[in-house]
C-alpha positions in Angstrom: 127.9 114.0 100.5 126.0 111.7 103.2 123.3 109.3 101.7 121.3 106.9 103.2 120.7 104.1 101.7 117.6 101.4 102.1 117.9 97.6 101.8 115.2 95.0 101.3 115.2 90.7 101.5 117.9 89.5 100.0 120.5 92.5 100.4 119.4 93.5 103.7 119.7 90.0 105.0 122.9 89.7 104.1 124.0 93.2 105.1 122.3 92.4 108.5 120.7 95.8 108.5 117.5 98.2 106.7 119.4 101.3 106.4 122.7 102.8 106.7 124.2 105.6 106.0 127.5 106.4 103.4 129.7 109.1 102.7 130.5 109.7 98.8 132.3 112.5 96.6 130.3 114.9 95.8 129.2 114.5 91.9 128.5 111.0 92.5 125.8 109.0 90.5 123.8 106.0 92.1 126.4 103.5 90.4 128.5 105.3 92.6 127.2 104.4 95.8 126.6 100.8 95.1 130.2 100.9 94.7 131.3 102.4 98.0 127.9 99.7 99.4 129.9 97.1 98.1 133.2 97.9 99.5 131.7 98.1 103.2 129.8 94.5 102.2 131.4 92.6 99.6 128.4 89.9 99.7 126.5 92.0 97.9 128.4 92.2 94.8 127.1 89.1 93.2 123.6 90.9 93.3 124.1 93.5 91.3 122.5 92.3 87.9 119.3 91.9 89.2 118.9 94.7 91.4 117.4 98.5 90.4 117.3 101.6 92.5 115.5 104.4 93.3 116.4 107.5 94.5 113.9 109.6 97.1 111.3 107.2 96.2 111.5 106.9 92.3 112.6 104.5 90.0 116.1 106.1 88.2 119.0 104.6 86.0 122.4 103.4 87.9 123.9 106.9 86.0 122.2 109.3 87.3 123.5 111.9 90.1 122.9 112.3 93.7 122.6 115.0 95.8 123.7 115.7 99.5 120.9 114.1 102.0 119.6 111.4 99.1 117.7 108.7 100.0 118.8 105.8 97.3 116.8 102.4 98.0 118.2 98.8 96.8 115.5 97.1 95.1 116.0 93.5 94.8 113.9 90.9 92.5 110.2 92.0 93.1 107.6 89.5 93.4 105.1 89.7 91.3 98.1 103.0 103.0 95.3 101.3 103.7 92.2 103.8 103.3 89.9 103.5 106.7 85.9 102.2 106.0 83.4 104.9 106.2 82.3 105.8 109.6 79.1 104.6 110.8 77.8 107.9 111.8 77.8 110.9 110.1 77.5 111.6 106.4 78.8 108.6 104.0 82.1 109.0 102.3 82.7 110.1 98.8 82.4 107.0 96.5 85.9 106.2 95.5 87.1 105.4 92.0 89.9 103.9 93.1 91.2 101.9 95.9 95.3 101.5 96.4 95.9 99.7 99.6 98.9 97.8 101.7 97.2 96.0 104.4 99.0 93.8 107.5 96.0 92.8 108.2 94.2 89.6 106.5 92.2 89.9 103.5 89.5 87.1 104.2 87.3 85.1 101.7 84.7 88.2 101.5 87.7 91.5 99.8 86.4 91.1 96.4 82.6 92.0 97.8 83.9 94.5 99.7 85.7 96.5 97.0 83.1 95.6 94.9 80.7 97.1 96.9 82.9 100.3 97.7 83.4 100.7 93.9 80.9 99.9 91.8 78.4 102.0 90.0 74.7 101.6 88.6 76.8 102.4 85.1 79.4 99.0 85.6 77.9 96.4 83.7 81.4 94.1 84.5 83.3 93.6 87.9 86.1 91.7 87.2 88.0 90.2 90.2 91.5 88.5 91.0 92.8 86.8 93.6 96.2 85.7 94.1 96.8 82.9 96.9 99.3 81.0 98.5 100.1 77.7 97.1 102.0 74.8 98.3 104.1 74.5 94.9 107.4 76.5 94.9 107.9 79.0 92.4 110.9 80.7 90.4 113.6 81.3 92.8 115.2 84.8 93.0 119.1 85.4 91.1 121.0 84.4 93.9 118.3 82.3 95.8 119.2 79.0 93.5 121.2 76.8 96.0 119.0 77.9 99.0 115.5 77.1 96.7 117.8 73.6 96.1 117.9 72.8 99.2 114.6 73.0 100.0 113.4 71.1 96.4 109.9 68.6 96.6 109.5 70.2 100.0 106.0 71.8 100.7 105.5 75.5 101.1 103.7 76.5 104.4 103.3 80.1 103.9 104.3 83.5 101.7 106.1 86.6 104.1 105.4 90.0 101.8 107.6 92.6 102.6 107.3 96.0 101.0 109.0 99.7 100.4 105.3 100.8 101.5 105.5 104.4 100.2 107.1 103.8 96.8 104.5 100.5 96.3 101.4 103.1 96.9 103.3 105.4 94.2 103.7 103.0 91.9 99.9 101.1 92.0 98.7 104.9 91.5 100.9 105.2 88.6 99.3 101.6 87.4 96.2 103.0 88.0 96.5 105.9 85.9 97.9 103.9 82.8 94.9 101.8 82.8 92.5 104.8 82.7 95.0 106.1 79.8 94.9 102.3 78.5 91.1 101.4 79.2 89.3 104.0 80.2 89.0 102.2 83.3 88.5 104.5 86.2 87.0 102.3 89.0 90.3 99.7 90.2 91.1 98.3 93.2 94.9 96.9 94.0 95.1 96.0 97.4 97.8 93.8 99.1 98.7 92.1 101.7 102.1 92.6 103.7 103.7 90.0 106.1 102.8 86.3 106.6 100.3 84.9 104.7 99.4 81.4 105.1 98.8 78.7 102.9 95.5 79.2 101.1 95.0 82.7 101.6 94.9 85.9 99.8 98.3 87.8 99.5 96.7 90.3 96.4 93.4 91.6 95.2 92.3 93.3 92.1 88.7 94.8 91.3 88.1 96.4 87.6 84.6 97.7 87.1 83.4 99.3 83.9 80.6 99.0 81.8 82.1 96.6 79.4 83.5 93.1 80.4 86.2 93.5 77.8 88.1 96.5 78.9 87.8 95.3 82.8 89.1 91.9 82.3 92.0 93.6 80.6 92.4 96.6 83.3 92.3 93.7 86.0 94.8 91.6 83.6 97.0 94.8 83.7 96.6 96.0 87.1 98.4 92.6 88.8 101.0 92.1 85.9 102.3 95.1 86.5 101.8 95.1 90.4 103.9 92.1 90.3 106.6 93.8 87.5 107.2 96.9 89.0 105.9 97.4 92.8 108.4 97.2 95.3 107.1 94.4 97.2 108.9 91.2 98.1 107.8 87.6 98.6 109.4 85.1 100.8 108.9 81.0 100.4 108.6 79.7 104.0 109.4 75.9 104.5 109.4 74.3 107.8 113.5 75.1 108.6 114.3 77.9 106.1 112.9 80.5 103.1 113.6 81.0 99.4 113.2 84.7 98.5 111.2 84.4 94.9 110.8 86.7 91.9 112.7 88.7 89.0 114.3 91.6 88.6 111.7 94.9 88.6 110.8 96.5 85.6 110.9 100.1 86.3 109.0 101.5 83.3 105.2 100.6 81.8 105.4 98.5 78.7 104.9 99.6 75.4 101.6 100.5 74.2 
């Protein structure tokens, strides 16, 4: 069988490629082709603990078969479609009651008014609102990343580089955003984030919860970037003046308990 197989940060820098493209027995599980990965690039071996997989865009377990034309995607430690504004003419869009977004572009001081103002309701009595930022403090290297983040220890950070499995991250917010209606009842959520270089100070994630109760949206917006930053397949990059630390754990592919 022919697979192709997807790398991200830390594996695909050290294969030196995104994608490529292996020949394996036919019956083989996903366990299987990291194997036959690992025999083309041995430097990934020391990896495997702390990577997951998914196959064709979903999270699966290491044992479970392939099939001829598979796409299986490395997922290394996570870090943890951008919908078009209404046109001016014409009638006004449908008002959303959820907005799931990877952006390139920058987020700027003003993204929590403007999914606040695409969101909300006369109903919401609470709009709850995150923002996550880049700092100058290091954080938690990634399995692997240890001597690299030593090397680079009581220097400053100058900026966070996101990179994402873009489809599979849009899956997996919406999946988020369903569990918190299920959850919290909360129906109006907004995860947006940001994707390449983000310099110091400025927005790399947003989060909007509006309901009519500040309980249940401080918990949905709680909810909605712990889990972005469990399960989405996004990646986050320290950048010091001659080098970068990849930074994060290894992804949770279910929701947590009830």
């Amino acid at each position: 069988m022919r697979i192709s197989v997807r790398l991200f940060a830390m594996q695909r820098e050290l294969v030196g490629r995104r994608q490529l493209e292996l020949e394996v027995p036919g019956g083989s599980t996903i366990e299987a082709v990291w194997s036959a990965l690992v025999e083309r690039h041995p430097a990934l071996a020391p990896g495997r603990p702390s990577v997951r997989f998914a196959r064709n865009g979903a999270y699966v377990d290491p044992d479970t078969p392939i099939a001829d034309g598979d796409e299986v995607a490395v997922i290394p430690p996570v870090s943890g479609g951008a919908a078009a504004p209404p046109a001016e003419d014409g009638p006004a869009a449908p008002q959303p009651t959820r907005i799931l977004e990877i952006r390139e572009a920058p987020l700027g001081p003003s993204i929590l008014a403007e999914l606040h103002e695409r969101l909300a309701i006369p109903a919401d009595g609470a709009v709850v609102g995150f923002l996550g930022v880049t700092r100058e403090t290091p954080g938690t290297p990634a399995p692997g990343q240890e001597a690299e983040a030593a090397r680079h220890a009581n220097r400053r950070v100058e900026a966070l580089e996101y990179e994402a499995l873009r489809e599979m991250a849009l899956t997996v917010l919406a999946e988020i955003a369903d569990e918190i209606v299920e959850r919290f009842g909360v129906e109006r959520l907004a995860i947006v984030h940001r994707e390449g270089v983000v310099p110091l100070g400025e927005p790399s994630v947003a989060i909007v919860a509006c309901a009519p109760h500040r309980g249940v949206a401080f918990e949905a917006a709680r909810y909605a970037i712990d889990e972005t930053k469990a399960r989405a397949p996004i990646w986050k990059a320290e950048r010091f003046r001659d080098g970068h630390v990849w930074i994060g754990t290894p992804a949770r592919t279910h929701p947590p308990e009830a």
